[in-house]
C-alpha positions as CSV (number, residue, x, y, z in Angstrom):
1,X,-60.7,-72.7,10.4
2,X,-62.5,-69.8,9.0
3,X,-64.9,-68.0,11.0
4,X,-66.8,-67.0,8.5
5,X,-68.0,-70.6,7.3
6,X,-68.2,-72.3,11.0
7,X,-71.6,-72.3,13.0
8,X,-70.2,-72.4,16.1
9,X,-70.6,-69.7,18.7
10,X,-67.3,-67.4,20.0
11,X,-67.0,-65.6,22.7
12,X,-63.9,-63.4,24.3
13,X,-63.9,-62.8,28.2
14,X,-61.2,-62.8,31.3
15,X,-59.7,-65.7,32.9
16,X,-60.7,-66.0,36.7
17,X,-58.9,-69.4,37.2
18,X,-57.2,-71.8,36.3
19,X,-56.4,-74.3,38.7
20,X,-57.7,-77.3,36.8
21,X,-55.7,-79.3,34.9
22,X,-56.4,-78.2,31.3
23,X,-59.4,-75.9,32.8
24,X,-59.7,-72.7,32.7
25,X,-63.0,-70.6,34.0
26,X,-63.3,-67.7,31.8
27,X,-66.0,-65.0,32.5
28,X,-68.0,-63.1,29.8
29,X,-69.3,-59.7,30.6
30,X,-72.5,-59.2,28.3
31,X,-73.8,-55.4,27.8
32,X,-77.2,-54.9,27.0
33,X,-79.9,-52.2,27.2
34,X,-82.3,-52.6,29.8
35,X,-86.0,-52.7,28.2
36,X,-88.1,-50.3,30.3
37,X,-85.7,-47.8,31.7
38,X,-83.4,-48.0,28.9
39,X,-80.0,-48.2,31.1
40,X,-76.9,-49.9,30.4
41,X,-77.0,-53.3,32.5
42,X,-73.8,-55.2,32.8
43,X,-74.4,-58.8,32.8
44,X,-71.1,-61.7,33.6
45,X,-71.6,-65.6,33.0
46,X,-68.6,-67.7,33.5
47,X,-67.6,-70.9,31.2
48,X,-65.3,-73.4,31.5
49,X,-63.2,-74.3,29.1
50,X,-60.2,-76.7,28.1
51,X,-56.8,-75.5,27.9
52,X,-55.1,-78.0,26.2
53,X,-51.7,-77.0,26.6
54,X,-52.0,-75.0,30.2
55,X,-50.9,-71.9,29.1
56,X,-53.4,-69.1,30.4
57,X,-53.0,-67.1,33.4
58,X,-55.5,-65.2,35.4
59,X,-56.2,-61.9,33.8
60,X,-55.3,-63.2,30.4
61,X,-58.0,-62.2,27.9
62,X,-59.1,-65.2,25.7
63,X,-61.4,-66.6,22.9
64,X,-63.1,-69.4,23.6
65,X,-65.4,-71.5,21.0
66,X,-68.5,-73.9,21.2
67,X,-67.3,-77.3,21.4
68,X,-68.9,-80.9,21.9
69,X,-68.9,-81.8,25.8
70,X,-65.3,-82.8,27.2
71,X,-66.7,-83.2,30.9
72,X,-69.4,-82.7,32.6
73,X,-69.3,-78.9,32.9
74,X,-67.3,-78.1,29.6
75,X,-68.6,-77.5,26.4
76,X,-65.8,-74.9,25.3
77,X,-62.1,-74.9,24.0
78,X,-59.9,-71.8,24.5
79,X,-59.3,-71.0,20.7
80,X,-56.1,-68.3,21.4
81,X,-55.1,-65.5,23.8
82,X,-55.4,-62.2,22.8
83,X,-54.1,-60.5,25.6
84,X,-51.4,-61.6,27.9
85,X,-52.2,-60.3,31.6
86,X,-49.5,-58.5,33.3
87,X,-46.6,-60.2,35.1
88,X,-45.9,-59.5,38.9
């Protein structure tokens, strides 16, 4: 799949759980400027997405893709991981 030629929206954010089977809750931090006093505001949203395979851990930083609805709260499927969290 190119991502050049697909419609469908991407985003990359930090898995904050992943108890579900073939869930995992990944939150998006969003940075915009603020429109009157012109200050950095931080902005989070969490999504749930299907994990297919169950292989995310918390902390892992992922890309997740627009997707048509698996249940009744997810409407995204973990594309890959790009970072691997640390290991205790």
């Amino acid at each position: 799949m190119s991502e050049a030629t697909s419609n469908k929206r991407t985003l990359e954010g930090v898995v904050v759980s992943n108890k579900g089977e073939q869930t995992v809750v990944v939150q998006v931090e969003r940075k915009f400027l603020h429109p009157r006093y012109r200050k950095t505001v931080r902005s989070h949203k969490k999504y749930m997405a299907h994990d297919a395979e169950n292989t995310c851990n918390i902390g892992d930083i992922v890309r997740i893709i627009e997707s048509a609805p698996i249940s009744k709260r997810k409407r995204w499927t973990m594309v890959q991981v790009l970072t691997r969290a640390e290991q205790l």
